[in-house]
Each structure stands twice: as C-alpha cells, then as structure tokens.
C-alpha positions in Angstrom: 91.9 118.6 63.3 90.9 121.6 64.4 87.2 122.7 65.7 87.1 125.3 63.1 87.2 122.1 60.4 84.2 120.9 62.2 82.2 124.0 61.9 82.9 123.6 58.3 82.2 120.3 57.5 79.2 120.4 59.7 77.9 123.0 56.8 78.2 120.4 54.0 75.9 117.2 55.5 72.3 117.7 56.5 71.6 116.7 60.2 70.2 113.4 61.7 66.8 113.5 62.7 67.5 110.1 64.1 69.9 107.3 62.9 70.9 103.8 64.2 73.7 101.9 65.1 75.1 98.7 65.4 73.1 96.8 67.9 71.1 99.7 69.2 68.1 100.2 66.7 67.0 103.6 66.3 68.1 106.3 67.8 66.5 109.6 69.0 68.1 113.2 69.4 67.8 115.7 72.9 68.7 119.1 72.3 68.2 122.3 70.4 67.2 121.2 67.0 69.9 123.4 65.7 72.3 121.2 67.2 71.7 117.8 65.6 74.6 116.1 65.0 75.5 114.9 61.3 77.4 113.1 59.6 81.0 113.5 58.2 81.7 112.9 54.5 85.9 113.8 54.9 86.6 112.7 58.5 86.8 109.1 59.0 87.9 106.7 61.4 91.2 104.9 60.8 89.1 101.7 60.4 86.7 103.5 57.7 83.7 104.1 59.7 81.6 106.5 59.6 82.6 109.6 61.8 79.2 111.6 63.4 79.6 114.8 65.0 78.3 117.2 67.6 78.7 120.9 68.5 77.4 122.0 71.5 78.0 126.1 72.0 77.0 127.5 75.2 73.6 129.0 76.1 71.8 125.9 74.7 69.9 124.2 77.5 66.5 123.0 76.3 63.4 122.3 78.3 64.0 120.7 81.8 67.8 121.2 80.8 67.3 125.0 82.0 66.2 124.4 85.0 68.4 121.4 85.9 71.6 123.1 85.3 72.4 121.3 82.2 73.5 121.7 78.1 72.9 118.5 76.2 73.1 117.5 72.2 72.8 113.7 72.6 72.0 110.7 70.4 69.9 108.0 72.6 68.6 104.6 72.3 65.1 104.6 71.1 64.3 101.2 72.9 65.0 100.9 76.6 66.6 97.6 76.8 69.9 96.6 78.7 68.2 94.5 81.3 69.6 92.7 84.2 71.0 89.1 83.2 71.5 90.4 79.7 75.2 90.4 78.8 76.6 92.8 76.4 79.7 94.2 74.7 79.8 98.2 74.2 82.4 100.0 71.9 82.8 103.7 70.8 85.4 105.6 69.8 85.3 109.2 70.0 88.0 112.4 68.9 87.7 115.8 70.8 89.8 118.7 68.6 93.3 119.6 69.4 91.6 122.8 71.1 88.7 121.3 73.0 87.4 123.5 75.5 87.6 122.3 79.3 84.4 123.1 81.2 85.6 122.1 84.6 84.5 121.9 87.3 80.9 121.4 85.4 80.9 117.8 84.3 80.9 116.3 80.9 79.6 112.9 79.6 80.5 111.5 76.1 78.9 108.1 76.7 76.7 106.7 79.5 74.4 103.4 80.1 71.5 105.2 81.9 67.9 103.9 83.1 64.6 105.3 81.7 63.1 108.7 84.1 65.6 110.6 86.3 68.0 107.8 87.9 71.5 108.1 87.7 73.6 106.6 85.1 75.3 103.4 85.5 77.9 103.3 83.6 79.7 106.5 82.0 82.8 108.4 80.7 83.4 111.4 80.1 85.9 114.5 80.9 85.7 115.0 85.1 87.9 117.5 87.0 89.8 118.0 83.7 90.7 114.0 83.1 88.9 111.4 80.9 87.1 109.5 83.3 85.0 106.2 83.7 82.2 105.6 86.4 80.3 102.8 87.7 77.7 104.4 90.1 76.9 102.7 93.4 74.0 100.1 92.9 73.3 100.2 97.2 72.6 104.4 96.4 69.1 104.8 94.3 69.4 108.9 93.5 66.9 111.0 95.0 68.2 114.2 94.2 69.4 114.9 90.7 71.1 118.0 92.1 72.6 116.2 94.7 74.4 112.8 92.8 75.4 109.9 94.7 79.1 109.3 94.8 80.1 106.8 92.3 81.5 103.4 93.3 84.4 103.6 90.8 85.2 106.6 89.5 88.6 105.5 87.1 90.7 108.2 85.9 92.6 107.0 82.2 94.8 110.4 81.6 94.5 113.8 80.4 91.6 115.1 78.5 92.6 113.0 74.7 92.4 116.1 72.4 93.1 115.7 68.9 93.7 111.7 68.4 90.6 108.7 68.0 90.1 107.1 71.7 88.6 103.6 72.0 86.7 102.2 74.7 85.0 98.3 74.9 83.1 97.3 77.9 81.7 94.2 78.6 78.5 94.1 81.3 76.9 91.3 82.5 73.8 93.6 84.0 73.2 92.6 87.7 72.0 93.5 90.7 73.7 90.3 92.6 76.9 88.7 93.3 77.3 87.3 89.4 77.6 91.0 87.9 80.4 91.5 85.8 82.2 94.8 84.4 85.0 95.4 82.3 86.3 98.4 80.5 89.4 98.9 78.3 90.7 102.1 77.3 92.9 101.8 73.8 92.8 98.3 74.6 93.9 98.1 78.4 91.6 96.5 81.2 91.5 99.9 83.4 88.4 98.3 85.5 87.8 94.7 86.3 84.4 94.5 88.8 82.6 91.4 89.6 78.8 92.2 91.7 75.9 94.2 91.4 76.2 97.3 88.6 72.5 98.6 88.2 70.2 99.6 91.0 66.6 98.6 91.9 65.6 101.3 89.3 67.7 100.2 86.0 64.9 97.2 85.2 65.5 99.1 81.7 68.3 101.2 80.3 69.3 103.2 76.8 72.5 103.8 75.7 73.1 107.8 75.3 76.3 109.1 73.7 77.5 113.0 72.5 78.0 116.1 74.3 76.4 116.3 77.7 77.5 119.1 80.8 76.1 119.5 84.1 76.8 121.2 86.6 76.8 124.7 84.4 76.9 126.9 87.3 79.9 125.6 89.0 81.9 126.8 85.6 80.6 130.0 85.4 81.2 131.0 88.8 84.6 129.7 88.8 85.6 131.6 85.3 83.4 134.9 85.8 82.2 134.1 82.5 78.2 134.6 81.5 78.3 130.7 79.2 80.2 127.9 78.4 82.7 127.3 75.7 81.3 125.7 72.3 82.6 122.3 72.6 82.1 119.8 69.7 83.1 115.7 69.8 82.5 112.9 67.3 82.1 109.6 67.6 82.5 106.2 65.4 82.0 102.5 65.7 79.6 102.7 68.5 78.1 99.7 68.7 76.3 96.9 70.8 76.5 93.3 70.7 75.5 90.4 72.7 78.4 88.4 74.3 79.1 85.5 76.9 81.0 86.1 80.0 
C-alpha cells in the first residue's frame, strides 16, 4: 500500500469532525482542520474493522504547536478519565506505507496515555531514533519544561520502523502511583514490557487517550537534513479500543 493510495482514498470519504471508539466515548480532533482524518471505505483490517487514517504534510503546526516545536493531526479522548486504581486493557493496531517517511531525530508518537494540561505522557509508542518504540515515563520526574522532557523510565525498542504491514499492540495498566502498579505491553502478541510499581505521576489524577500522527522536536530534523519542512507522513489505525479488565 502505497501513500499515494492514501491520498486517494482520503478524497472519497468526508472527514471526522469527531468519532468514537470502543471504550473511549467521543473523541475530539487537534490540528489543521484540513487534516482530519477519515475514514476508509477499501482498506480494512484483516479482522474487518474499520481502518481511519491521517496525513500529516509538513508546515502544519497549529496554535501553541508553532511555538512548541511541534506538527500534530490527532484523535483524543473527549473525557479525561484513566485514573489511578482503575485497571484497563488498551489495543490499536496501526499500518505506516511501504514508503513512510522517517523524521528522525524529531520524535514521532502514534499512540500515547497522557494527563490533561502540559505533563508528560505516560505511556506511548511511536517511531524514536528511527525504531518503533514504547515508553513508560518516570513517575519520580513531574516535567517542568516541555522543551526539556524527562528521560523515560523504559524506553523499549520492538524493531525497525513496521512500514507496509498492520502492527498490534495490547497493554494492560493497572494506573498507580504505588507499589501495586502494574504494566504490560505486547507487540504482535509478545510481552516486550512487564513493570510492576508506580506508572503515572502526582499530575496524571486524569488522563485521555490520544492516537495519530504526532512529531516534536521539528527543529532537530531540519537542521540535521538542511531541509526548510518535514516529509508528509500519513498512518492509520484500527481496533483501537478500551476495556476494563482485572489484574
């Protein structure tokens, strides 16, 4: 599948104001309004569901975004939930194009568990230093400066960006700030991080789920390439859901 099909199909759906998923309510779009992402009508995911996807070309920071280094078209939960001592299991699958674009060494998330304002996100994948990636930030580290982000206490690396086939990812949070937090994410169905203690910080009393195509970081690609934007990069995304679980 290649991105040009994308830019095609985008053409024949209208976009998503707002939408909801499975578990997550409604959900609310950041970005340029030209960038909404919509729903496929061809594209499917090997278990049926419904594919939505996002194209993100370079130049499109909107509001803060501009000044905080940043390019976002995003789908996020409406309600900011996700407490601690509420247990949960996430999925979403996503598929980047055979000729997805590589922004390093700007970051990229595709999927993140973040708390409401400007705190760091708790939980996240995306495409890091040229690898897939999967984060737990450190709960002892509240961020201060959003230009300056603490160091993770996992960062996971599961392979080479995953261009042109469906990726899965589950994980299952008990949310926590003490010793009974639990954390565990499979990648295609492998236990790649197994973490038992605190996972959110004194500033995560409420959270939102955020999912789509997300950089940061803008300058550090443009000054290592000599080039005046970033690449268009578009992802899409199925079977994201939310459910509650026991663990």
């Amino acid at each position: 599948m290649r991105a040009i099909f994308l830019a095609v199909a985008f053409a024949l759906v209208a976009p998503l104001p707002s939408q909801a998923q499975e578990g997550l309510g409604g959900l609310d779009f950041t970005g340029k309004r030209e960038h909404r992402p919509v729903v496929q009508q061809q594209f499917r995911h090997p278990s049926g569901a419904e594919v939505t996807c996002f194209s993100l070309p370079g130049n499109s920071c909107n509001r803060d975004d501009c000044r905080f280094d940043r390019e976002r078209a995003q789908l996020l939960q409406r309600t900011q939930d996700n407490r601690e001592g509420e247990t949960y299991r996430y999925t979403v699958s996503f598929f980047l194009p055979s000729d997805f674009a590589d922004v390093s060494p700007a970051n990229l998330i595709l999927w993140e568990v973040k708390p409401s304002g400007d705190g760091k996100p708790s939980v996240s994948f995306g495409v890091i230093d040229g690898h897939l990636q999967f984060d737990l930030s450190n709960p002892a580290m509240v961020q201060g400066d959003k230009m300056a982000p603490e160091r993770p206490l996992i960062m996971q690396r599961l392979g080479a960006i995953p261009r042109g086939r469906w990726t899965d990812m589950v994980i299952d949070v008990r949310w926590s700030r003490g010793a009974d937090g639990i954390l565990r994410a499979y990648h295609n169905g492998r236990l790649v991080v197994d973490h038992r203690g605190p996972n959110i910080d004194s500033n995560s009393a409420r959270q939102q789920v955020m999912y789509g195509v997300y950089r940061s970081f803008i300058s550090r690609y443009l000054a290592a390439t000599d080039r005046a934007q970033t690449p268009l990069q578009q992802a899409c995304f199925a079977n994201v859901t939310r459910q509650r679980i026991s663990l």
